[in-house]
GULO-764085 format. One record per residue (C-alpha): residue number from 1; residue in three letters; x, y, z. Coordinates in steps of 0.25 Angstrom, whole numbers, plus 5000, padded with zeros to 4 digits. Example, Ala and Ser with C-alpha at 12.3 -4.5 7.8 and 13.67 -1.06 7.14 Angstrom:
// residues 2
NODE    k    r    xx    yy    zz
NODE    1  ALA  5049  4982  5031
NODE    2  SER  5055  4996  5029
***
This chain:
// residues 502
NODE    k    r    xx    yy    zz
NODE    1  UNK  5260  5134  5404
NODE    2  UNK  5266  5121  5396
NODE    3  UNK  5258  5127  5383
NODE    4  UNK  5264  5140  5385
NODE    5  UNK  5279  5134  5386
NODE    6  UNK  5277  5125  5374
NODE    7  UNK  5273  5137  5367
NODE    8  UNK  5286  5144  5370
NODE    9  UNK  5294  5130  5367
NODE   10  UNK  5286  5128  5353
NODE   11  UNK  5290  5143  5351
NODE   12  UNK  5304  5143  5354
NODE   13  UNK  5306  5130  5345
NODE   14  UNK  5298  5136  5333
NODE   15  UNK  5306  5150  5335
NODE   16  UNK  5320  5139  5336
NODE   17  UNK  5315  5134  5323
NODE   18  UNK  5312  5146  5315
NODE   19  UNK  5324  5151  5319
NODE   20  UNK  5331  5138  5317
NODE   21  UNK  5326  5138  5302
NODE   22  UNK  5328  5154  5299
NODE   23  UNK  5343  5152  5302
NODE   24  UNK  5344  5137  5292
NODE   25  UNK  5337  5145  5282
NODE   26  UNK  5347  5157  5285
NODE   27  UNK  5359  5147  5285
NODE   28  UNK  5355  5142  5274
NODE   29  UNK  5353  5152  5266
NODE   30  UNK  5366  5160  5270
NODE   31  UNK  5373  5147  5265
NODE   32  UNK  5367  5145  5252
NODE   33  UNK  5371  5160  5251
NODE   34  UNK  5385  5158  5255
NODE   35  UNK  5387  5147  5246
NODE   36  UNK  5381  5153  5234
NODE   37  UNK  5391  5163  5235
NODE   38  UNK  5404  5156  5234
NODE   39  UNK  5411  5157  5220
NODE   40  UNK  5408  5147  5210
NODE   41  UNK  5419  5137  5205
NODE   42  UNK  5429  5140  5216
NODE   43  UNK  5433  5130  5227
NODE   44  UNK  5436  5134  5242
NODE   45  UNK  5434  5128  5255
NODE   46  UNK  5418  5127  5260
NODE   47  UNK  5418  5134  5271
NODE   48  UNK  5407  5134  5285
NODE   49  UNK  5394  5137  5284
NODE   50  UNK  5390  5153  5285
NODE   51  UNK  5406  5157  5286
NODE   52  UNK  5412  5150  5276
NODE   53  UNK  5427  5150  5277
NODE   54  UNK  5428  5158  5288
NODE   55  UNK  5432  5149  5300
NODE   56  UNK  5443  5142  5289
NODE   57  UNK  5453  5152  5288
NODE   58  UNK  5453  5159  5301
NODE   59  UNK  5466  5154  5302
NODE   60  UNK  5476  5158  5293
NODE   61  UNK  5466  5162  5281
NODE   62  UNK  5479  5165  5270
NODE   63  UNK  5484  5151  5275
NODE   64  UNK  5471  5143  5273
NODE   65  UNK  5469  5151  5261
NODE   66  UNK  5483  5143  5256
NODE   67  UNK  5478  5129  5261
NODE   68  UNK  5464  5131  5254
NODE   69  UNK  5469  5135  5241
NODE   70  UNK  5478  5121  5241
NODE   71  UNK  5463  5115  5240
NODE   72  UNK  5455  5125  5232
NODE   73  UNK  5466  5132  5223
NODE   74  UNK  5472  5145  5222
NODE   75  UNK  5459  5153  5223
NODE   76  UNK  5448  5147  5231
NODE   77  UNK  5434  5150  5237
NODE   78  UNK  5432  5153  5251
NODE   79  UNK  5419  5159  5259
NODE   80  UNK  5418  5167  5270
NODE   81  UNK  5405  5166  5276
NODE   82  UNK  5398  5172  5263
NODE   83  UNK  5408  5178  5255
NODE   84  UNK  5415  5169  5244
NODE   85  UNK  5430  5173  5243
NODE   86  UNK  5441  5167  5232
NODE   87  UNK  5455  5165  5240
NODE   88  UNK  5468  5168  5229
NODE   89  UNK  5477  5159  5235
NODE   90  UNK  5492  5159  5225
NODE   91  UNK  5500  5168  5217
NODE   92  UNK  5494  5164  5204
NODE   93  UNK  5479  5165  5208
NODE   94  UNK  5482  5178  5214
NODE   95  UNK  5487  5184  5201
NODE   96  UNK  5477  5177  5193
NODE   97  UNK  5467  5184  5201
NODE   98  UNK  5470  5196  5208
NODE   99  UNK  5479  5201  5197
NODE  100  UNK  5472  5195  5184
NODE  101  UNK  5459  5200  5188
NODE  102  UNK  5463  5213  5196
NODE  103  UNK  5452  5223  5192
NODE  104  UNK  5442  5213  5197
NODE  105  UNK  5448  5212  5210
NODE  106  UNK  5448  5227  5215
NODE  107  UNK  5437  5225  5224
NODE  108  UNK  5438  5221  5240
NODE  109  UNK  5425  5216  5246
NODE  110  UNK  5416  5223  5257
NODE  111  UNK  5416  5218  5270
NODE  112  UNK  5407  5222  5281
NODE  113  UNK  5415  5223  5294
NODE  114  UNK  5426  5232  5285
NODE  115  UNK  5420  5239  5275
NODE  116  UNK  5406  5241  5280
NODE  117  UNK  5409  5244  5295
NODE  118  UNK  5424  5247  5298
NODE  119  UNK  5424  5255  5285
NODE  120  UNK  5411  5262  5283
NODE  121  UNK  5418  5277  5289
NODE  122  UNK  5433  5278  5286
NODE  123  UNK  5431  5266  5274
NODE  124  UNK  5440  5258  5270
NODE  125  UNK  5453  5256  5263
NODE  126  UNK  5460  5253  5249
NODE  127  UNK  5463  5237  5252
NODE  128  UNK  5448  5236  5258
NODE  129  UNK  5441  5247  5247
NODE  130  UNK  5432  5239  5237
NODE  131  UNK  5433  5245  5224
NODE  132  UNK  5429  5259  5223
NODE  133  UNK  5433  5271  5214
NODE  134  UNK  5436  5277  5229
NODE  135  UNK  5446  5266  5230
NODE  136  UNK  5451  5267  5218
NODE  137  UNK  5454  5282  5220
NODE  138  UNK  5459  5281  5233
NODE  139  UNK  5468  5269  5227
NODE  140  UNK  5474  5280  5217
NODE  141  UNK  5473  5292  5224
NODE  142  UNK  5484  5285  5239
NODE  143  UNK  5498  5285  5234
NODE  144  UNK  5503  5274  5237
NODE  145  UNK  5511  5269  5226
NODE  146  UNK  5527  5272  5224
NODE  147  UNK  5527  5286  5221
NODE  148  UNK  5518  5288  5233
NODE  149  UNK  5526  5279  5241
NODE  150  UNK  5539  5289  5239
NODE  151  UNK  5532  5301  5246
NODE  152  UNK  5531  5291  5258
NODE  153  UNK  5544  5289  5260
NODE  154  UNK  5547  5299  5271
NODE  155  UNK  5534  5292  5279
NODE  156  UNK  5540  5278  5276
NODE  157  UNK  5553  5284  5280
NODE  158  UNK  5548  5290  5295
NODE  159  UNK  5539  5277  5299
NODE  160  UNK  5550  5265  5294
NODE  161  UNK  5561  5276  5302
NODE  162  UNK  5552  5276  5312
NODE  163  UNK  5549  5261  5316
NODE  164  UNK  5565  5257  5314
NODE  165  UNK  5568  5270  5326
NODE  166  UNK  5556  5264  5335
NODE  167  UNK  5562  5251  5334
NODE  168  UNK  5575  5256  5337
NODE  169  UNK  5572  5261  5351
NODE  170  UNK  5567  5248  5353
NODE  171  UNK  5579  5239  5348
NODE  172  UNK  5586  5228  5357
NODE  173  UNK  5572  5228  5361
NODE  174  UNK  5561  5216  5358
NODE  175  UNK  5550  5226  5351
NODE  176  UNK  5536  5222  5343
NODE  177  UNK  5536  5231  5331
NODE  178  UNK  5522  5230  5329
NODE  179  UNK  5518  5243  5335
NODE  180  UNK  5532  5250  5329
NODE  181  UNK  5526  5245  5315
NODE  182  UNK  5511  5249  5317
NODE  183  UNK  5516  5263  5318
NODE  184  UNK  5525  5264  5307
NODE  185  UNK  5515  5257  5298
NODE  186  UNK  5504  5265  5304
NODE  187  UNK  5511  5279  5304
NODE  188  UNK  5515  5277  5287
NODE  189  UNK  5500  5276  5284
NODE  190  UNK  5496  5288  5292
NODE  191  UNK  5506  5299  5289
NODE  192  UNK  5504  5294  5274
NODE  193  UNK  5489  5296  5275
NODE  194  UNK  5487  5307  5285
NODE  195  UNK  5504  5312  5287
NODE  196  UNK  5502  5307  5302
NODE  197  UNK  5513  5298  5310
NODE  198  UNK  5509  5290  5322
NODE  199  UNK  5517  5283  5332
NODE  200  UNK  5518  5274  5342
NODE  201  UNK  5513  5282  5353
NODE  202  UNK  5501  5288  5345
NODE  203  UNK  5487  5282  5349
NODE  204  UNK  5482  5282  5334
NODE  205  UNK  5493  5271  5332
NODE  206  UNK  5487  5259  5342
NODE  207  UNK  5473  5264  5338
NODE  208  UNK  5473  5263  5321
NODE  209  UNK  5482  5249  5323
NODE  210  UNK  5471  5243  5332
NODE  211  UNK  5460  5248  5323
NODE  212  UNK  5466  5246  5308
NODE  213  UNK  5472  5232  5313
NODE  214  UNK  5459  5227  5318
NODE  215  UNK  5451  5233  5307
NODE  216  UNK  5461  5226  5295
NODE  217  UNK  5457  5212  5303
NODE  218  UNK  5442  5215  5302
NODE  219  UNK  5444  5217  5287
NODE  220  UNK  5449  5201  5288
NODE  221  UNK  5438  5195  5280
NODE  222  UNK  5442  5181  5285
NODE  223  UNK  5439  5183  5300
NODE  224  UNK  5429  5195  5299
NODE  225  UNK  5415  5185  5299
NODE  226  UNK  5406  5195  5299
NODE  227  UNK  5410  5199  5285
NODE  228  UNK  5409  5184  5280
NODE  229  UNK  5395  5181  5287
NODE  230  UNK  5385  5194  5285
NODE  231  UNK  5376  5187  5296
NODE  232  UNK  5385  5192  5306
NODE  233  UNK  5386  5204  5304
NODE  234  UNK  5380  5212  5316
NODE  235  UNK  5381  5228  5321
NODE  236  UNK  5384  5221  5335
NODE  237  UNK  5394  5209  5331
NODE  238  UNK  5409  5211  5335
NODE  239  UNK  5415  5213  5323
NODE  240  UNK  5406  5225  5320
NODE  241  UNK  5408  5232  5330
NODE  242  UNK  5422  5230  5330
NODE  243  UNK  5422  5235  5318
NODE  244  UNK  5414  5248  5320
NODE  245  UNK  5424  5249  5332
NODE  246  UNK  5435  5249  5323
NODE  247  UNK  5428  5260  5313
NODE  248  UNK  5427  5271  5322
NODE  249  UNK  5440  5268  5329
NODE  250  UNK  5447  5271  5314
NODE  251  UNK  5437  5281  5310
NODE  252  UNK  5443  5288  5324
NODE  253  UNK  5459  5287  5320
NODE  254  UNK  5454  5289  5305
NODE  255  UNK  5447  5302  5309
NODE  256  UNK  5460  5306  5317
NODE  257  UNK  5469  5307  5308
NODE  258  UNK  5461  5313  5297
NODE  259  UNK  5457  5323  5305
NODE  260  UNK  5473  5325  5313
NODE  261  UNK  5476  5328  5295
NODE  262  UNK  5464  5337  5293
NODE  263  UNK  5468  5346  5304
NODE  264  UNK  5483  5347  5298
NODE  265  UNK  5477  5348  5285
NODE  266  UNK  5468  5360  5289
NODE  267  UNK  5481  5366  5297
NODE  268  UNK  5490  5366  5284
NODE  269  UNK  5499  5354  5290
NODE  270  UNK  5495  5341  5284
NODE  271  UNK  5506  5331  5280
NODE  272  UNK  5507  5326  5267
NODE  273  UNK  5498  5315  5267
NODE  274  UNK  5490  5305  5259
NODE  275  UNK  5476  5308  5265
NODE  276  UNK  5480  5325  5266
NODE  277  UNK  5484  5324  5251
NODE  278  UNK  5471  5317  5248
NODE  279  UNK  5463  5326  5255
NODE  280  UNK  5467  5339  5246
NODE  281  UNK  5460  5330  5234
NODE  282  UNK  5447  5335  5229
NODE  283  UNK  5444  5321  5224
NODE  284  UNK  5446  5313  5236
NODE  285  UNK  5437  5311  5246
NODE  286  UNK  5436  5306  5261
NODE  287  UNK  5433  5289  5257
NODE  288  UNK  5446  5290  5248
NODE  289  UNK  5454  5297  5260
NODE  290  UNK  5451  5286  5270
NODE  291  UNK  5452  5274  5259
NODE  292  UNK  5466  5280  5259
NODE  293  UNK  5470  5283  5271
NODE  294  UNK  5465  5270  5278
NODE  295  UNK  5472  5262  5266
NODE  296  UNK  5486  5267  5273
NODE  297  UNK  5480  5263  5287
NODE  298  UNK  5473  5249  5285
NODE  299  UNK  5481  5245  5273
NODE  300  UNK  5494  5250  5277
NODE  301  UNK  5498  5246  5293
NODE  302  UNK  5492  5232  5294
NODE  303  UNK  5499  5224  5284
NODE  304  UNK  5511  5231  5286
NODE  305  UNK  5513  5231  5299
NODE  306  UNK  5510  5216  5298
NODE  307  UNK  5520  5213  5288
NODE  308  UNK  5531  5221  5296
NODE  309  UNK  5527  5214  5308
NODE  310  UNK  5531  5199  5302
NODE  311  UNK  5543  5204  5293
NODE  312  UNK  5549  5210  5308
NODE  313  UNK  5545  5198  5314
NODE  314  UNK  5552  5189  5302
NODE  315  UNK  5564  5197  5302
NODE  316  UNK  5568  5195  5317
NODE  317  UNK  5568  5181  5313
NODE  318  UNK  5576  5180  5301
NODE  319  UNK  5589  5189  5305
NODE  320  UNK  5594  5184  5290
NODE  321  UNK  5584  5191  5283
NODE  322  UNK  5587  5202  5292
NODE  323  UNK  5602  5202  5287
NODE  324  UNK  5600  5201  5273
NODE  325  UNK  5590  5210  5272
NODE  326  UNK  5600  5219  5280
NODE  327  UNK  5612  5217  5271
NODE  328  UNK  5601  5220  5257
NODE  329  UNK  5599  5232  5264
NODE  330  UNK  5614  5235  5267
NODE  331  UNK  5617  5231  5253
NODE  332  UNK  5607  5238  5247
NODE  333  UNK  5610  5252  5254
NODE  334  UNK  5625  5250  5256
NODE  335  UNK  5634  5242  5264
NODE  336  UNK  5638  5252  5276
NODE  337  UNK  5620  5254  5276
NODE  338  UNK  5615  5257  5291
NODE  339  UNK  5605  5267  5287
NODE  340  UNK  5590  5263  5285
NODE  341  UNK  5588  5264  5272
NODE  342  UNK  5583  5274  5261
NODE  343  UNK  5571  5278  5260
NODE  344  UNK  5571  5281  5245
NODE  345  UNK  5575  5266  5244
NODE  346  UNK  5564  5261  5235
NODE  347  UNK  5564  5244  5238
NODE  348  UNK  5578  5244  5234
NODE  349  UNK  5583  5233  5243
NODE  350  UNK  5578  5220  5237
NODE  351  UNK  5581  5211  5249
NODE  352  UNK  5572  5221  5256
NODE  353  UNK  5560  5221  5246
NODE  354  UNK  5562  5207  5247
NODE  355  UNK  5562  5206  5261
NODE  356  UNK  5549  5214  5261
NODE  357  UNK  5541  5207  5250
NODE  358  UNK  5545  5194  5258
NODE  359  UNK  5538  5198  5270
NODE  360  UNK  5525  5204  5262
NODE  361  UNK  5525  5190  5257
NODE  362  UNK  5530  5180  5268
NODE  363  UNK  5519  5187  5278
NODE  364  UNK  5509  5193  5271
NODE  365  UNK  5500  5200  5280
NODE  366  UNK  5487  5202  5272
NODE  367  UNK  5487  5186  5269
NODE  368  UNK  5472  5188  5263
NODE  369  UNK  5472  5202  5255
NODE  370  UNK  5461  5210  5255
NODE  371  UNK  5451  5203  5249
NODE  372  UNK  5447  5207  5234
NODE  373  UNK  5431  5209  5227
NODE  374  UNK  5428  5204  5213
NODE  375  UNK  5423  5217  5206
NODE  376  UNK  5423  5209  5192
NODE  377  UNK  5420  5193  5188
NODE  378  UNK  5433  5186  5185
NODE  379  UNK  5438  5171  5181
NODE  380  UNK  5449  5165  5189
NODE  381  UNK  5454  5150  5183
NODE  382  UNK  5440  5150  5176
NODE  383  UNK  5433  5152  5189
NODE  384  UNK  5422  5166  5190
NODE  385  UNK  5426  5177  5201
NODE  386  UNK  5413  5185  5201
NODE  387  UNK  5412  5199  5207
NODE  388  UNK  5412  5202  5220
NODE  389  UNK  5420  5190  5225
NODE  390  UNK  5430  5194  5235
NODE  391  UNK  5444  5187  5233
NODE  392  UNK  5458  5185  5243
NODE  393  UNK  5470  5184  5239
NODE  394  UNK  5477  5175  5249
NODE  395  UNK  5491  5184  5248
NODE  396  UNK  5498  5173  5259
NODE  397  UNK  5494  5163  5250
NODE  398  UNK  5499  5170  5237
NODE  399  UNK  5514  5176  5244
NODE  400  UNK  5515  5163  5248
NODE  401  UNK  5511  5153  5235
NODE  402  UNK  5522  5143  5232
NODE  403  UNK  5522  5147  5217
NODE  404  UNK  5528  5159  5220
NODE  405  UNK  5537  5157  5230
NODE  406  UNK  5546  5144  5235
NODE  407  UNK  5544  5143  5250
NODE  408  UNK  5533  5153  5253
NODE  409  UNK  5534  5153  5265
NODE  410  UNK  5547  5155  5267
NODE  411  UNK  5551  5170  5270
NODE  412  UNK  5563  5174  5260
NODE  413  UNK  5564  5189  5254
NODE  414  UNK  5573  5184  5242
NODE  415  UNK  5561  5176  5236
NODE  416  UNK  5558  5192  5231
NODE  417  UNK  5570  5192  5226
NODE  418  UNK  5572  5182  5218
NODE  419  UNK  5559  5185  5212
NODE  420  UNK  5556  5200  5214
NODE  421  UNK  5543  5200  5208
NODE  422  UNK  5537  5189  5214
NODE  423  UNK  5520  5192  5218
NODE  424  UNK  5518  5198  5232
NODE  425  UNK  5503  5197  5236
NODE  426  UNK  5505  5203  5250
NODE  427  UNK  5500  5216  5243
NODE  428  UNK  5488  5209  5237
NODE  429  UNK  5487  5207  5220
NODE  430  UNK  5480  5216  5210
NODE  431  UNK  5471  5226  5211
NODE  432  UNK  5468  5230  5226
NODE  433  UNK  5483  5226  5230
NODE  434  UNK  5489  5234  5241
NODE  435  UNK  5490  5249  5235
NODE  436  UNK  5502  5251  5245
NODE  437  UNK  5511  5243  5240
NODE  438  UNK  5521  5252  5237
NODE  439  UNK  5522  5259  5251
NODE  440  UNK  5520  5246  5259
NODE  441  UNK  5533  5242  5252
NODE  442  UNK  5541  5254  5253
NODE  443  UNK  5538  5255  5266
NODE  444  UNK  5541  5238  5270
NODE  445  UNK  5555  5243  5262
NODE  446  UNK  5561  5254  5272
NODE  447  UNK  5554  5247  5284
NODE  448  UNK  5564  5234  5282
NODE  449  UNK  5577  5241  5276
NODE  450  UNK  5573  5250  5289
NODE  451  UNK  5570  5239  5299
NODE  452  UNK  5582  5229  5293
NODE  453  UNK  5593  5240  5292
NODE  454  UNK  5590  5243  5306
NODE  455  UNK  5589  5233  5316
NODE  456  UNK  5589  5217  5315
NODE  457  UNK  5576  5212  5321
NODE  458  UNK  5577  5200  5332
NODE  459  UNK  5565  5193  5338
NODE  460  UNK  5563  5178  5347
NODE  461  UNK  5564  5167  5341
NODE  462  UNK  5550  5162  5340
NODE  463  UNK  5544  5174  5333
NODE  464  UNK  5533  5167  5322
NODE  465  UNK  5534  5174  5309
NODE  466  UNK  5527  5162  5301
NODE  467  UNK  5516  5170  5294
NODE  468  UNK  5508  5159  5297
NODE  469  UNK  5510  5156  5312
NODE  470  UNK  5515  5170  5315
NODE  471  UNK  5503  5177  5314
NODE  472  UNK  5495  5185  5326
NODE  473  UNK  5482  5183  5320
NODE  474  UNK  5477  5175  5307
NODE  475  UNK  5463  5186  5309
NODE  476  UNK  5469  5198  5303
NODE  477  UNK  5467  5203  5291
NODE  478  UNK  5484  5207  5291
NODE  479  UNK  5493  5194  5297
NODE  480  UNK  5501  5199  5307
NODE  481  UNK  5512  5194  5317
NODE  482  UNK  5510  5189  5331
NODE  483  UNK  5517  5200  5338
NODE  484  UNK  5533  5199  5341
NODE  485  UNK  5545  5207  5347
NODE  486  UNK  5558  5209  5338
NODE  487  UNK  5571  5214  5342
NODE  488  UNK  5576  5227  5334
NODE  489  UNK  5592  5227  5334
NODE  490  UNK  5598  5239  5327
NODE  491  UNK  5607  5235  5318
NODE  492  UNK  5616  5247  5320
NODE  493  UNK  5611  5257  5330
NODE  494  UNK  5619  5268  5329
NODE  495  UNK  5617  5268  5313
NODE  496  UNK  5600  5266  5315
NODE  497  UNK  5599  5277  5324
NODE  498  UNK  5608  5287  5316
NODE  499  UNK  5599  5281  5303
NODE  500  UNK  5586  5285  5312
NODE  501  UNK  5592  5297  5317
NODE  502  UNK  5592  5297  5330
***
């Protein structure tokens, strides 16, 4: 009986050990690994064992970013768990890489919970795409740029229209305009793409918000660790099957409203739209029809959203920029002006564009921009970049770099006019900047002549709208506000609801 129970013991402690060595053989190997594949000659903090860098920036990651590179220089080395990533950090180094070496920065790297799970049915989009000819097509073939833009007038002008009556009805009344803002933004992208509305009762609006917001936060290299540390990536972890929970869900609204414009096509009613106008072309196919359409869901709603969220919430407490930006607008259309602006009117109010570029800036959402993948060998300050390394651009960092600007972090539209031509990296730099430039800026245009002629926005005194301390969660991908409630007064109500015609 004892020799039988020492037998157990002796085999327990010998299967302890073995196991015991496998895992320092396995830990050590996956660190000399690990190590071996950070980039010679570039400096950056050490990091943990097995997750690198991971557990230092889950705070504010741009914000550490900026303390880091005060030690290491403008671009340094960071590692999270396995992958080796270069930080650009100020204005110059931004230009000196992103734009001086843009062809070999056209790339994004592959990430498994994104582009191997979330995206293996409808795929992904043009920001996430790595370079492709599919991408490249599909990057020419969208119209997005200025001509494009002025076929979207009447869209732009319906949704902005909409959004100012909805907050009528509820003026004199505290009201979050987060839900307001969700489907404006939500309803441009779909009638683009499939000439389809939604509004606030439609059960499509609560459903794709949900979906696409927490599908952007799982492309958040930074917090997703299962991307940064192969070993943990199983069929049965969380993360997984939140992700393949998240894929049929869009796969579900996706198929929706393909098949609601299939149906219209096949009855002879379809709505001029992007994805109906696509499909009458014998040379695209179905991969180049969802890189598209999901560009204007993904792409589009999040950021913006977020960046009206803070500019709503920063206007209710700075009634000054409120009236000056009145008068510009009263100056710019005429002094006895109660109307809500032209649509025709191309950017022509500079206080306004100011105003808007200021807020791109001051708040920039995307604070880490989509991350980049080397496709060529380059030299940076005599240092080698080799293929395949991937590469942020810390936009916070860059909008608010001290060479560029006096007082960063103060909020002050006439900084843009005082130097029009100033860099914005809110859009990202060079080759894989944001394609949609040129509607996301006409749109921000009518939305604040619209919202400013129409009503002065009051909040609490209390209201955080430091970019910093203000946010709801430093986890996503696109830095939003803590919800709040504002105050919509009319400014003249008679004039506004003769101006919506009601």
């Amino acid at each position: 009986m004892f020799g039988e129970i020492s037998y157990q013991l002796n085999s327990s402690s010998a299967a302890f050990i073995l196991l015991l060595v496998w895992v320092t053989i396995f830990y050590a190997s996956y660190e000399t690994k690990r190590k071996a594949l950070r980039i010679p000659q570039f400096n950056g903090p050490a990091g943990w064992p097995v997750f690198g860098n991971l557990w230092d920036i889950q705070g504010s990651s741009a914000q550490q970013f900026r303390i880091w590179s005060k030690s290491y220089g403008d671009v340094f080395q960071m590692q999270l768990g396995n992958i080796p990533v270069l930080v650009v950090n100020s204005a110059s180094a931004a230009k000196a890489v992103f734009s001086g070496h843009s062809n070999a920065l056209c790339s994004r790297p592959v990430f498994f919970t994104f582009h191997k799970l979330i995206s293996k049915t409808a795929g992904v989009t043009m920001g996430t795409a790595p370079s492709s000819k599919a991408l490249n097509k599909g990057r020419k073939d969208t119209p997005l740029g200025k001509p494009a833009v002025r076929t979207y007038l009447k869209c732009l002008d319906i949704e902005t229209r909409t959004f100012i009556d909805q907050c009528l009805s509820a003026a004199n009344n505290r009201l979050d305009p987060l839900r307001l803002l969700q489907r404006m933004s939500l309803s441009l992208d779909l009638t683009l793409c499939w000439g389809r509305r939604i509004s606030l009762q439609d059960p499509l609006l609560a459903e794709i918000v949900k979906v696409e917001h927490e599908i952007v936060n799982m492309r958040n290299t930074l917090t997703n660790v299962q991307d940064c540390v192969p070993v943990l990536r199983f069929p049965w972890s969380p993360t997984t099957k939140k992700a393949l929970m998240l894929r049929q869900r869009r796969d579900t609204y996706f198929a929706q409203l393909n098949n609601e414009l299939n149906e219209k096509i096949l009855k002879g009613v379809a709505p001029s739209c992007i994805r109906a106008d696509l499909l009458g072309r014998d040379d695209v196919d179905e991969e180049e029809l969802n890189l598209v359409c999901l560009t204007f869901i993904s792409a589009g709603m999040a950021p913006t959203v977020a960046t009206l969220q803070w500019s709503l919430a920063f206007l209710s407490q700075r009634p000054d920029i409120q009236a000056t930006a009145f008068n510009s607008i009263r100056e710019h259309y005429g002094g006895d002006y109660k109307g809500l602006g032209d649509i025709d009117d191309d950017q022509g109010c500079a206080y306004i564009v100011a105003l808007i570029k200021e807020c791109l800036r001051y708040f920039t959402v995307a604070r880490n921009s989509l991350p980049r993948s080397t496709v060529k060998e380059f030299s940076y300050e005599g240092k080698i970049v080799p293929v395949g390394t991937t590469i942020f651009l810390n936009a916070w960092a860059c909008n608010m770099d001290e060479n560029i600007w006096s007082n960063p972090s103060t909020f002050e539209p006439k900084r843009w006019i005082e130097k029009p031509d100033a860099p914005l990296f809110t859009y990202g730099l060079g080759s894989r900047s944001c394609s949609g430039v040129s509607l996301a800026n006409r749109f921000l245009y009518i939305f604040f002549v619209r919202l400013i002629s129409a009503f002065e926005l009051h909040s609490s005194v209390g209201l955080d709208v430091d970019p910093i301390t203000g946010c709801k969660s430093y986890e996503d991908l696109v830095t939003s506000i803590k919800r709040y409630q504002v105050n919509f007064r009319a400014r003249d109500e008679f004039a506004l609801r003769e101006a919506l015609g009601r």
